[in-house]
PDB file of N, H, CA, C and O in Angstrom:
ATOM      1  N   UNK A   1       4.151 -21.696 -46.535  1.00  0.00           N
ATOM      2  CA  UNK A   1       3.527 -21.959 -45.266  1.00  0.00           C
ATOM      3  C   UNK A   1       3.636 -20.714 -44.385  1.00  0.00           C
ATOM      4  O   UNK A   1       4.669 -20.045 -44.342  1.00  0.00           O
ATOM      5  N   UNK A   2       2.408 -20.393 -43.606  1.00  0.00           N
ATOM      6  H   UNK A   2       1.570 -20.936 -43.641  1.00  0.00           H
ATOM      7  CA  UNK A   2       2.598 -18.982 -43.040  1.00  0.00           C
ATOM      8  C   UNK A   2       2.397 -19.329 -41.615  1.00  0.00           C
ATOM      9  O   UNK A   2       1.693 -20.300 -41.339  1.00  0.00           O
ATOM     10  N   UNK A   3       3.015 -18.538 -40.580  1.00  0.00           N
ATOM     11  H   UNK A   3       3.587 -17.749 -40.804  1.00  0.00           H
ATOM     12  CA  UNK A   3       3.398 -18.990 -39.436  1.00  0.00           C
ATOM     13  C   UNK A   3       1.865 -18.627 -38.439  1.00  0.00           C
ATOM     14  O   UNK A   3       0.934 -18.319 -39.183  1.00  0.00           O
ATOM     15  N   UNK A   4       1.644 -18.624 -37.537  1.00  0.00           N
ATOM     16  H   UNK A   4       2.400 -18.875 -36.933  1.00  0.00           H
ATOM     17  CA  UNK A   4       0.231 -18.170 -36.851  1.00  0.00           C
ATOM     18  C   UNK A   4       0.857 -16.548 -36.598  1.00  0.00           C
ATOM     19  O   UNK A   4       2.032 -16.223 -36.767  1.00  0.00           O
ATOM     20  N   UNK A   5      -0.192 -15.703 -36.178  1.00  0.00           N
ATOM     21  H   UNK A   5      -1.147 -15.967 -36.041  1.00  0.00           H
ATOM     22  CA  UNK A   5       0.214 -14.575 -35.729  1.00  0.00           C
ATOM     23  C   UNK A   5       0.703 -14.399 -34.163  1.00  0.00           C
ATOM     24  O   UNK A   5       0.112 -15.056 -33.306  1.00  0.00           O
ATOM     25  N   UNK A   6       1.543 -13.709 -33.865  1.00  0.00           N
ATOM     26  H   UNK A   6       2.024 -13.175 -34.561  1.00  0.00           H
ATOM     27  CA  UNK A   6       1.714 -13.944 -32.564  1.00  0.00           C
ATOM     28  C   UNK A   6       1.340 -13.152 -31.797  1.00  0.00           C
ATOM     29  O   UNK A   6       1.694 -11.976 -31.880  1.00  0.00           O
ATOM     30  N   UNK A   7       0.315 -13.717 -30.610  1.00  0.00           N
ATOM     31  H   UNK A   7       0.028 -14.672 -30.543  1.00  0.00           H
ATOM     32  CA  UNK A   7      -0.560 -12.130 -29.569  1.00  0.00           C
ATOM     33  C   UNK A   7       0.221 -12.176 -28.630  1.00  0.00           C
ATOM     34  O   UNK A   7       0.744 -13.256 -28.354  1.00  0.00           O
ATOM     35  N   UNK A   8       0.500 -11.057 -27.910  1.00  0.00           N
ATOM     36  H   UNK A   8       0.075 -10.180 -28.134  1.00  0.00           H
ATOM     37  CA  UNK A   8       0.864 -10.565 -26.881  1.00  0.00           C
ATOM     38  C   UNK A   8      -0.161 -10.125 -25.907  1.00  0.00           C
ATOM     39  O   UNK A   8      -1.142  -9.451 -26.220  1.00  0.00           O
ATOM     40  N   UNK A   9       0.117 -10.543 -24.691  1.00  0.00           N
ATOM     41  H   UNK A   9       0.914 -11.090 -24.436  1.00  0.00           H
ATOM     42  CA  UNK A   9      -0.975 -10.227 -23.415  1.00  0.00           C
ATOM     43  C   UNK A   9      -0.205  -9.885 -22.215  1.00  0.00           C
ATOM     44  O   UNK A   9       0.720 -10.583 -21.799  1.00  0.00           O
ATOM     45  N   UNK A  10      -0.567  -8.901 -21.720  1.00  0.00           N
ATOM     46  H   UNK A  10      -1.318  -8.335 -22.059  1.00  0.00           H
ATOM     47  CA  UNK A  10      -0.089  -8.415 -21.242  1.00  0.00           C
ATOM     48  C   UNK A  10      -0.228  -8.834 -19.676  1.00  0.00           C
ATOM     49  O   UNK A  10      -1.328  -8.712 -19.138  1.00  0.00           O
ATOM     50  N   UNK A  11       0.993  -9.377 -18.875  1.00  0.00           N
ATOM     51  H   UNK A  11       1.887  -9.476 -19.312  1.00  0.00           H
ATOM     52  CA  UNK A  11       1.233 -10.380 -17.824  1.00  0.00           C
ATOM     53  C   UNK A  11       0.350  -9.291 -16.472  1.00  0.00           C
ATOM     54  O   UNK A  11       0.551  -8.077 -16.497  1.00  0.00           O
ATOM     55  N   UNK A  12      -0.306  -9.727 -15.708  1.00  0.00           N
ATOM     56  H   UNK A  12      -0.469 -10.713 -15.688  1.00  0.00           H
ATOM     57  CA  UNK A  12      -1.145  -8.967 -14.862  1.00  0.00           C
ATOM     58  C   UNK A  12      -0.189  -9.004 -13.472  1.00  0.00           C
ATOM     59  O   UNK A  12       0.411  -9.938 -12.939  1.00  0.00           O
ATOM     60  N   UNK A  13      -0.306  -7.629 -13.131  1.00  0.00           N
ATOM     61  H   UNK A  13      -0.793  -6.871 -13.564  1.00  0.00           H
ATOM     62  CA  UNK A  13       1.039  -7.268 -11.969  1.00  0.00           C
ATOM     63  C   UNK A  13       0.278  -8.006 -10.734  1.00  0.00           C
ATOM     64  O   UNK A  13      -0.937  -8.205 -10.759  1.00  0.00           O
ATOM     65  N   UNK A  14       1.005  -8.340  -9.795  1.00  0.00           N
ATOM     66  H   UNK A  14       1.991  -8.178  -9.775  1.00  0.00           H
ATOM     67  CA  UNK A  14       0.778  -8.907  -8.651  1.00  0.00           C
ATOM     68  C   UNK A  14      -0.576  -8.340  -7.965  1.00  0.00           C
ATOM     69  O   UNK A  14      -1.523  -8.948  -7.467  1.00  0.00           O
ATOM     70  N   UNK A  15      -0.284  -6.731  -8.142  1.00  0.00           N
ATOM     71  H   UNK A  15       0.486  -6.237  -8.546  1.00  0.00           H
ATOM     72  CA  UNK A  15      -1.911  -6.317  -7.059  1.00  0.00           C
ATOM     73  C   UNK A  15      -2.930  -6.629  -7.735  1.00  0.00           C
ATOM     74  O   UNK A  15      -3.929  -7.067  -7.165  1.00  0.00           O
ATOM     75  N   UNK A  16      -2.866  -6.417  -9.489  1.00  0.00           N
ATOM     76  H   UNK A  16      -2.055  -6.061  -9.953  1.00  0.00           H
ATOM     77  CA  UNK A  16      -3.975  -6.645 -10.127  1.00  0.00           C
ATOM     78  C   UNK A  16      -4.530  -8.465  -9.519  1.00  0.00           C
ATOM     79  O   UNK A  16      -5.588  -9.074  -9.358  1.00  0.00           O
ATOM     80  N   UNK A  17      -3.329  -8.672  -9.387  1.00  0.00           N
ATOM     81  H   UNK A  17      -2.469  -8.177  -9.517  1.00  0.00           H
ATOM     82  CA  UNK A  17      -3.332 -10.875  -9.324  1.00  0.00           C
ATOM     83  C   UNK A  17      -4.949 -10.792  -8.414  1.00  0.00           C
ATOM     84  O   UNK A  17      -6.121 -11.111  -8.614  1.00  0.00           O
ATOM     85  N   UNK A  18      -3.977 -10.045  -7.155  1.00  0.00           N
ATOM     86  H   UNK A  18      -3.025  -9.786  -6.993  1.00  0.00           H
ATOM     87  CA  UNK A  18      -4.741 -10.459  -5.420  1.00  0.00           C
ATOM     88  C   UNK A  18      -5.762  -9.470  -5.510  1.00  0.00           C
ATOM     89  O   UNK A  18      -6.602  -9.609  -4.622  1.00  0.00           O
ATOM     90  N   UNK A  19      -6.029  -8.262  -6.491  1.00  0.00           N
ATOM     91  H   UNK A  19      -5.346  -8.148  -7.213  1.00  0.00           H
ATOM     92  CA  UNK A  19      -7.602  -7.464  -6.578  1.00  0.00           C
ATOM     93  C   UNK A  19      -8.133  -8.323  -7.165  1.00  0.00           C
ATOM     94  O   UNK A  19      -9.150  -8.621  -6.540  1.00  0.00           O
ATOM     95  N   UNK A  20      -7.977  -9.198  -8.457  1.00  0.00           N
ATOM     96  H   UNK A  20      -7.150  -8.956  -8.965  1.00  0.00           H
ATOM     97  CA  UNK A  20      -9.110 -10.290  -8.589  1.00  0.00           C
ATOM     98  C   UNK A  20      -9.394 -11.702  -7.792  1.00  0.00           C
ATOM     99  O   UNK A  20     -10.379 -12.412  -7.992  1.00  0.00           O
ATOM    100  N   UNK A  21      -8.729 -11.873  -7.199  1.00  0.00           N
ATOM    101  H   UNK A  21      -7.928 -11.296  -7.036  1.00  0.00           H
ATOM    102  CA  UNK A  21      -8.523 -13.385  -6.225  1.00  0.00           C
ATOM    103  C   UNK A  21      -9.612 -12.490  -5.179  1.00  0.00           C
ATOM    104  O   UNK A  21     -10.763 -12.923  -5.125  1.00  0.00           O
ATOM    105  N   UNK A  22      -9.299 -11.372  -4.429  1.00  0.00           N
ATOM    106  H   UNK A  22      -8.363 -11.021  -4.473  1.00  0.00           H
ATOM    107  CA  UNK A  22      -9.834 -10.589  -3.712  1.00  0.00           C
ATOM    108  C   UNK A  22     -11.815 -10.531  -4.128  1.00  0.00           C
ATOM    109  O   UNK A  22     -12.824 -10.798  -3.476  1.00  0.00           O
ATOM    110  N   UNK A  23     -11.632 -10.188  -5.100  1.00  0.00           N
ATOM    111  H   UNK A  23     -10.812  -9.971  -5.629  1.00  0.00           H
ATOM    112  CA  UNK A  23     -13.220  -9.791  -5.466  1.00  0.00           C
ATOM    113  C   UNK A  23     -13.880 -11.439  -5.880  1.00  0.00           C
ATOM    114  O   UNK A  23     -15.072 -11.724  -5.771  1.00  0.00           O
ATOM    115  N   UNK A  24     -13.035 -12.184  -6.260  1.00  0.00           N
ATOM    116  H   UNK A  24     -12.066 -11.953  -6.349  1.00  0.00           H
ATOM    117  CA  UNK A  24     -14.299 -13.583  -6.566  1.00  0.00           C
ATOM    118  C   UNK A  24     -14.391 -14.031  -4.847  1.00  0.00           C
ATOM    119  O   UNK A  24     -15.480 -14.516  -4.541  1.00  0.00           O
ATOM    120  N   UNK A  25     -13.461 -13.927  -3.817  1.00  0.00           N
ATOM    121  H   UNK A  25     -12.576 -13.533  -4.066  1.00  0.00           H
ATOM    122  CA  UNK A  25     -13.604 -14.575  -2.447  1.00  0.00           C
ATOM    123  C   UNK A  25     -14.263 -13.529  -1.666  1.00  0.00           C
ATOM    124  O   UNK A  25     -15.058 -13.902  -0.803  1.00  0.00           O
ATOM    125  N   UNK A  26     -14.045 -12.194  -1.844  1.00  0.00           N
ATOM    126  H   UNK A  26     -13.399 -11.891  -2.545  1.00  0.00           H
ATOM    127  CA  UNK A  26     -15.127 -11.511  -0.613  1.00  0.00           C
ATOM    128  C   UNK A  26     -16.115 -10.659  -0.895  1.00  0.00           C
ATOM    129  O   UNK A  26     -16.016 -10.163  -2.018  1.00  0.00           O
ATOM    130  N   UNK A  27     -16.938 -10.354  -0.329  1.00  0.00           N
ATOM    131  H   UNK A  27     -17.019 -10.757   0.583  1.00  0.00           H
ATOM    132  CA  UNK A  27     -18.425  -9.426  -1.443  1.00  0.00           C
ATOM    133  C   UNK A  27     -17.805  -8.277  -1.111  1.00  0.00           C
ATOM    134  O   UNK A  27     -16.765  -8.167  -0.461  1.00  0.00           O
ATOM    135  N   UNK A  28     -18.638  -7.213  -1.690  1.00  0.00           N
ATOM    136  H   UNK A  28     -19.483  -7.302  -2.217  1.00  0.00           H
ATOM    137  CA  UNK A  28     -17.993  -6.064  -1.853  1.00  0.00           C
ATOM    138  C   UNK A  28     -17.704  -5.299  -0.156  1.00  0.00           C
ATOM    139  O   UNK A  28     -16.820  -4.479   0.096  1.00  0.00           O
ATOM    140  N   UNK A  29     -18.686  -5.833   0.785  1.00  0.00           N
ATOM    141  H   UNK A  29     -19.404  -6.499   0.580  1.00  0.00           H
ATOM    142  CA  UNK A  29     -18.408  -5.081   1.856  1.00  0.00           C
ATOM    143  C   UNK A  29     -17.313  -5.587   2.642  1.00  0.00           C
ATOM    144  O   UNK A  29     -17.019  -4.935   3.644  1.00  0.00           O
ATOM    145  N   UNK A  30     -16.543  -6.802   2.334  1.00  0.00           N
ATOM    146  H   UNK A  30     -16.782  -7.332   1.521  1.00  0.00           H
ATOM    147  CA  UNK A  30     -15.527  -6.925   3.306  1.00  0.00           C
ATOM    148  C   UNK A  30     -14.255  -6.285   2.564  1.00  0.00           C
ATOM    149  O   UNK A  30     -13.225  -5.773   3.001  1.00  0.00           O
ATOM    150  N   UNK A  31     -14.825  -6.561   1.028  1.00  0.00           N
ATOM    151  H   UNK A  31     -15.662  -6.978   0.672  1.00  0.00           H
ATOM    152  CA  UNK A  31     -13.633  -5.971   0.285  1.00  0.00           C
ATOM    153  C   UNK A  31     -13.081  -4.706   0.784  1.00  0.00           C
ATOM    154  O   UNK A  31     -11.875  -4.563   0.983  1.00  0.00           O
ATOM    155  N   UNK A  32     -14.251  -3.472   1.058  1.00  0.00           N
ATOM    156  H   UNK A  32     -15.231  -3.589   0.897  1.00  0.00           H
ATOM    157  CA  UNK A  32     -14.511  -2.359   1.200  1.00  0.00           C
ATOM    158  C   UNK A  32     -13.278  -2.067   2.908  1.00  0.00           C
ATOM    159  O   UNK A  32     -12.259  -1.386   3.018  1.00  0.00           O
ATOM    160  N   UNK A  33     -14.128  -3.069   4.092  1.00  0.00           N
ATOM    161  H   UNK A  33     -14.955  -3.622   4.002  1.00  0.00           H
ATOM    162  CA  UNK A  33     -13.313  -3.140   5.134  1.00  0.00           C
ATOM    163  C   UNK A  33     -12.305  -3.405   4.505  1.00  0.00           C
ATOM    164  O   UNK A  33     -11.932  -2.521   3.733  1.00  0.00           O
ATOM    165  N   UNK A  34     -11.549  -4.576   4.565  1.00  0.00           N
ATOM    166  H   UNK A  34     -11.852  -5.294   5.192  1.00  0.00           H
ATOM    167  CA  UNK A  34     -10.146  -4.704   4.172  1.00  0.00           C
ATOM    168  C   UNK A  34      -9.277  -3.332   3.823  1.00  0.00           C
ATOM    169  O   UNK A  34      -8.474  -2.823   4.605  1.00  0.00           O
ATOM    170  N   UNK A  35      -9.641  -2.755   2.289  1.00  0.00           N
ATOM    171  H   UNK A  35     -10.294  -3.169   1.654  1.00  0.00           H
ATOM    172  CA  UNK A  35      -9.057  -1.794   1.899  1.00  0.00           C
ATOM    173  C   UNK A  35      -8.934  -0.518   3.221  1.00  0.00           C
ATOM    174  O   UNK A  35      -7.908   0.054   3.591  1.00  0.00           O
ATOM    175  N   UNK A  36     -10.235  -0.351   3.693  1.00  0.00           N
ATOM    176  H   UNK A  36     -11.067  -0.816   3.391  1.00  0.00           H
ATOM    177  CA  UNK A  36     -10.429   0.860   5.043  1.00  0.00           C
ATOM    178  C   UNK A  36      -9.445   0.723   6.035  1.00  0.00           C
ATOM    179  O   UNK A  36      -8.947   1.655   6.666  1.00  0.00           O
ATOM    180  N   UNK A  37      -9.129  -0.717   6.174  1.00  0.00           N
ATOM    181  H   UNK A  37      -9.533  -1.474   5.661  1.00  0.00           H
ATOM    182  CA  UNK A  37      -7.928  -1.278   6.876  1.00  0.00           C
ATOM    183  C   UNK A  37      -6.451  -0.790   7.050  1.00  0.00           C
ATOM    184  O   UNK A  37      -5.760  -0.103   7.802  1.00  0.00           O
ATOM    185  N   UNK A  38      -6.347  -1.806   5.521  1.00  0.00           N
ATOM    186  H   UNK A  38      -6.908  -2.364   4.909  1.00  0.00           H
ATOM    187  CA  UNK A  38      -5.023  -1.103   5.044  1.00  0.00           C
ATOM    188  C   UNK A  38      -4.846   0.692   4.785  1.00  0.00           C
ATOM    189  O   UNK A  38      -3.751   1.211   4.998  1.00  0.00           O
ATOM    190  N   UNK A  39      -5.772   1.341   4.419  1.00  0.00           N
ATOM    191  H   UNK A  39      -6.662   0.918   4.246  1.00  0.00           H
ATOM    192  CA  UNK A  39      -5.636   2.616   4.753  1.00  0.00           C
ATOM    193  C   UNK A  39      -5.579   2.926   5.558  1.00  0.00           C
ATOM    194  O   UNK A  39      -4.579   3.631   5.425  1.00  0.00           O
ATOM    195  N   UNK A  40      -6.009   3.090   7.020  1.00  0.00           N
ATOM    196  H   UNK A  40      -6.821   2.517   7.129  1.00  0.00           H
ATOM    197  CA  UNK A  40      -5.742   2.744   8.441  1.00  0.00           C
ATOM    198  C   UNK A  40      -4.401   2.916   8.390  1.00  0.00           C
ATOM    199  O   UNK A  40      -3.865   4.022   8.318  1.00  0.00           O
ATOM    200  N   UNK A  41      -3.712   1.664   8.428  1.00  0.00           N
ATOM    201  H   UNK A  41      -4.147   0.765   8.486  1.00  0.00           H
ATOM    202  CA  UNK A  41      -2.801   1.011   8.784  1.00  0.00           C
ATOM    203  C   UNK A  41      -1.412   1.712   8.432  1.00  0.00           C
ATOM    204  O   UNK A  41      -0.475   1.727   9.231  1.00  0.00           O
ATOM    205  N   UNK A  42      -1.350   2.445   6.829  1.00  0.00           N
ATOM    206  H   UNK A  42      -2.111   2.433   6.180  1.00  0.00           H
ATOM    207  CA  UNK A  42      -0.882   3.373   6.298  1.00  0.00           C
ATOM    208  C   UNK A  42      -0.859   5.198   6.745  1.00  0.00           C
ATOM    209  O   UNK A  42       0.033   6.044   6.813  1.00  0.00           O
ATOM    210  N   UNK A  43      -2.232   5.196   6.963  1.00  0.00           N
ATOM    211  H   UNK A  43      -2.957   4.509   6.908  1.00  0.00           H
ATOM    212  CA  UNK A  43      -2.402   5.997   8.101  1.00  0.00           C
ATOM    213  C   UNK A  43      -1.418   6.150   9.820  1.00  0.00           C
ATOM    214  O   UNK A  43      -0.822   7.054  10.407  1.00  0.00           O
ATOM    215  N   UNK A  44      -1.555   5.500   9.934  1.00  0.00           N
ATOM    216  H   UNK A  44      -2.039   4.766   9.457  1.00  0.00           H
ATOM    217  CA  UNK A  44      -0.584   5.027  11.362  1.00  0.00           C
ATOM    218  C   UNK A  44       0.724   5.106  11.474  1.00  0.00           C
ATOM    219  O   UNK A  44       1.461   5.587  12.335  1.00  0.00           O
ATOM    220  N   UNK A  45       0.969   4.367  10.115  1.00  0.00           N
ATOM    221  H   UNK A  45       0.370   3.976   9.415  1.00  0.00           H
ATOM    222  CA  UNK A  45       2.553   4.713  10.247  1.00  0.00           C
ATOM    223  C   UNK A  45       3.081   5.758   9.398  1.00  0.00           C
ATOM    224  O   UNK A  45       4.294   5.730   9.193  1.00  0.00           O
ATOM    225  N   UNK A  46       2.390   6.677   8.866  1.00  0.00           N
ATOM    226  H   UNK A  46       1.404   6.700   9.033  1.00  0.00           H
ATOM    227  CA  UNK A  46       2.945   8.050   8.809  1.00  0.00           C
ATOM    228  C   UNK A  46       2.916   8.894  10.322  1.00  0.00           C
ATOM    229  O   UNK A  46       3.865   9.574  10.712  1.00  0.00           O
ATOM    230  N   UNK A  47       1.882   8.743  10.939  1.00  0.00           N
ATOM    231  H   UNK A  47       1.111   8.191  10.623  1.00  0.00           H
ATOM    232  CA  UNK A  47       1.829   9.475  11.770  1.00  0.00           C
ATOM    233  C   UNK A  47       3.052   9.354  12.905  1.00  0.00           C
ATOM    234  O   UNK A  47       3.639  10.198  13.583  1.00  0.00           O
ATOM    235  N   UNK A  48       3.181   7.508  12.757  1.00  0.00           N
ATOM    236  H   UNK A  48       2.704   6.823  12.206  1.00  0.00           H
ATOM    237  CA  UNK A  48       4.443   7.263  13.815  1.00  0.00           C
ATOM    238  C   UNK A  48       5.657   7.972  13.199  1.00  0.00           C
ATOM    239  O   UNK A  48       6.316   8.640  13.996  1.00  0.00           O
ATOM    240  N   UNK A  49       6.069   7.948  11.928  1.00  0.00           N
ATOM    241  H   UNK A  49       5.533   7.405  11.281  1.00  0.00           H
ATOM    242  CA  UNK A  49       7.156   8.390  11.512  1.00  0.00           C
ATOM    243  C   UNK A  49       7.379   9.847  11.319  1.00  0.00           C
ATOM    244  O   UNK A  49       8.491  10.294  11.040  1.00  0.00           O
ATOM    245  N   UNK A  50       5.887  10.891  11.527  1.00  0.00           N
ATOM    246  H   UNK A  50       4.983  10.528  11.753  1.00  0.00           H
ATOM    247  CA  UNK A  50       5.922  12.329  11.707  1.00  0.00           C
ATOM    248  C   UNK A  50       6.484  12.220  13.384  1.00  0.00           C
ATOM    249  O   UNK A  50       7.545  12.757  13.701  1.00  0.00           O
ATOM    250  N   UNK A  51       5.719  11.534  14.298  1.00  0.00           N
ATOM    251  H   UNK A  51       4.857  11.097  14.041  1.00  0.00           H
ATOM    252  CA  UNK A  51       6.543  11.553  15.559  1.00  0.00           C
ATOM    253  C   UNK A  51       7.700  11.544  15.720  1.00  0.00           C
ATOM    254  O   UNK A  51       8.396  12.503  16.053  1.00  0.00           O
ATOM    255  N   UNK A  52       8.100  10.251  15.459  1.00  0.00           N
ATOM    256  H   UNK A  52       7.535   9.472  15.189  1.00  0.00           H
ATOM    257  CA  UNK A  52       9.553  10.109  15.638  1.00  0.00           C
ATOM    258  C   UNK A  52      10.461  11.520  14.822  1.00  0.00           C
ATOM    259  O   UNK A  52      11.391  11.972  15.490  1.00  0.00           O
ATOM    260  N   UNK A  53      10.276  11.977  13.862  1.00  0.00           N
ATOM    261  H   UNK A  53       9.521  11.610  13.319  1.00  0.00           H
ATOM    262  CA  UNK A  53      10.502  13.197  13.512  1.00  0.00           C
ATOM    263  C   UNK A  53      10.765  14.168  14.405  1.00  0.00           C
ATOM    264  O   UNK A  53      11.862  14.632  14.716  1.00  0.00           O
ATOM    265  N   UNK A  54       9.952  14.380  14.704  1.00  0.00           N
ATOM    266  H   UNK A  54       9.061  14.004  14.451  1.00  0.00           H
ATOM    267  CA  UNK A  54       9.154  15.512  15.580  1.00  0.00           C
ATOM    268  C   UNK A  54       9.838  15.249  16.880  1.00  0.00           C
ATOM    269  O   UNK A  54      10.064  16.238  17.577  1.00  0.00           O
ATOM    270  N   UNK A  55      10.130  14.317  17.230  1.00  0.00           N
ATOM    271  H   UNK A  55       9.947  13.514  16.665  1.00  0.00           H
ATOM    272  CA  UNK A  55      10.968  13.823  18.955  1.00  0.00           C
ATOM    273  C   UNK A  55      12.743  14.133  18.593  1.00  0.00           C
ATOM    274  O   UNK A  55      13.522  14.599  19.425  1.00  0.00           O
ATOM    275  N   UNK A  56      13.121  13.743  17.153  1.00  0.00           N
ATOM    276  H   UNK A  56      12.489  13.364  16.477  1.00  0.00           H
ATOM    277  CA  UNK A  56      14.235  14.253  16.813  1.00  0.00           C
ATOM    278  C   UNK A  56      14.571  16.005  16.800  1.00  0.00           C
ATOM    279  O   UNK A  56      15.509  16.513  17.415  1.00  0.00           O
ATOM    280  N   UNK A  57      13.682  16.679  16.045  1.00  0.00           N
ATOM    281  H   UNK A  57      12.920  16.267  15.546  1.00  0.00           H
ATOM    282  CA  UNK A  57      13.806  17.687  16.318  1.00  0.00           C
ATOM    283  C   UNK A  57      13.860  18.467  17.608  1.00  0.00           C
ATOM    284  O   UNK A  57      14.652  19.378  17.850  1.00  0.00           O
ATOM    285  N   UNK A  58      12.958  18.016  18.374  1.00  0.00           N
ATOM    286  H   UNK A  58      12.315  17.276  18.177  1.00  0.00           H
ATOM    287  CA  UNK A  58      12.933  18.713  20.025  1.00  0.00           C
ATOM    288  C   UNK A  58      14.079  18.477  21.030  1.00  0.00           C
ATOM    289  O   UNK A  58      14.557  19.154  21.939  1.00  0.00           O
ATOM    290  N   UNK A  59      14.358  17.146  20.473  1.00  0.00           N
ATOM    291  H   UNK A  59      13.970  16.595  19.734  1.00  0.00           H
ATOM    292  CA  UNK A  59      16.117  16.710  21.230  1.00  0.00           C
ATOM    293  C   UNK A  59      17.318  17.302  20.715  1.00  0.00           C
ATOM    294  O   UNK A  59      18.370  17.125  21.330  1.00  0.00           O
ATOM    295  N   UNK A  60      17.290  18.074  19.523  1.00  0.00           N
ATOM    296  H   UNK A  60      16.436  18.218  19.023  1.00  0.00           H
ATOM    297  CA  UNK A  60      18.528  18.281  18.775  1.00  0.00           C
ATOM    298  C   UNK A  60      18.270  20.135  19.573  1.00  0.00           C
ATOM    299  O   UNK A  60      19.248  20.553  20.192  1.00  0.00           O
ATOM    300  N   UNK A  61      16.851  21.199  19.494  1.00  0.00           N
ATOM    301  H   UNK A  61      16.056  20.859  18.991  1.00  0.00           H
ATOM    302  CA  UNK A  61      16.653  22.012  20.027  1.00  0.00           C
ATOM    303  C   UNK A  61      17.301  21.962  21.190  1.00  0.00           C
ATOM    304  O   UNK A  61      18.380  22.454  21.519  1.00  0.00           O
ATOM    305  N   UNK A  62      16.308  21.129  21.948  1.00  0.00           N
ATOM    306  H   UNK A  62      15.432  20.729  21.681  1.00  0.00           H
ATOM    307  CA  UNK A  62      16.984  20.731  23.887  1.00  0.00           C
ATOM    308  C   UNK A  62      18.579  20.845  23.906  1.00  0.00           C
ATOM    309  O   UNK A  62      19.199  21.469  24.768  1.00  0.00           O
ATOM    310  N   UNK A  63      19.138  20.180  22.875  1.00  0.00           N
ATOM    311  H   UNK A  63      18.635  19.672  22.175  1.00  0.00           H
ATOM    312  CA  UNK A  63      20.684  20.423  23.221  1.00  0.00           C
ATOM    313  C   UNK A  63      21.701  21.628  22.599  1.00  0.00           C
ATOM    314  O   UNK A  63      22.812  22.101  22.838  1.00  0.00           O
ATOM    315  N   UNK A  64      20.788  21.779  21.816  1.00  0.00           N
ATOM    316  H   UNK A  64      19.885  21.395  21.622  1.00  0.00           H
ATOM    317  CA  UNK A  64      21.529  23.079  21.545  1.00  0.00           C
ATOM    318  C   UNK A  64      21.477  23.870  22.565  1.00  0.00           C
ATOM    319  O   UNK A  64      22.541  24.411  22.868  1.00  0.00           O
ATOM    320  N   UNK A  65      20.450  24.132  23.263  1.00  0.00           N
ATOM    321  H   UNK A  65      19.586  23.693  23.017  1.00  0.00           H
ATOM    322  CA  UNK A  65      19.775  25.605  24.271  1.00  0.00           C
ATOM    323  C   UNK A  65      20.864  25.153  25.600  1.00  0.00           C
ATOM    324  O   UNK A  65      21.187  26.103  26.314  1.00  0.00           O
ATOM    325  N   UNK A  66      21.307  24.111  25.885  1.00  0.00           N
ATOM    326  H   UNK A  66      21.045  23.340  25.305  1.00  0.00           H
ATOM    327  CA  UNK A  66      22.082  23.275  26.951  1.00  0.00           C
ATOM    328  C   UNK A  66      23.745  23.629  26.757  1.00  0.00           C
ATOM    329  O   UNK A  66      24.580  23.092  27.485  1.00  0.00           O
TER     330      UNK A  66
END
């Protein structure tokens, strides 16, 4: 008696999950916003965290020169 073969499939990672849940619920142009979004959004908080940087450095200057 021979056993079945056994397939392996390969389990789909979470973003892949919500990029297809994503594309059967929104047409391509909100898809498009959304993503423009979150790039945005990623956008933003580098820039906050180059600030805050950037405010550290000028305070550590300021007290040295003091």
């Amino acid at each position: 008696m021979h056993a079945a073969p056994v397939r392996a499939h390969a389990i789909p990672s979470v973003t892949n999950a919500l990029r297809a849940v994503e594309s059967l619920l929104l047409s391509g142009g909100q898809r498009t916003a959304r993503r423009n979004a979150w790039t945005a959004v990623l956008e933003d908080r580098r820039r906050a965290k180059d600030r805050v940087e950037a405010e550290h450095v000028l305070e550590a200057v300021a007290a040295h020169r003091s």
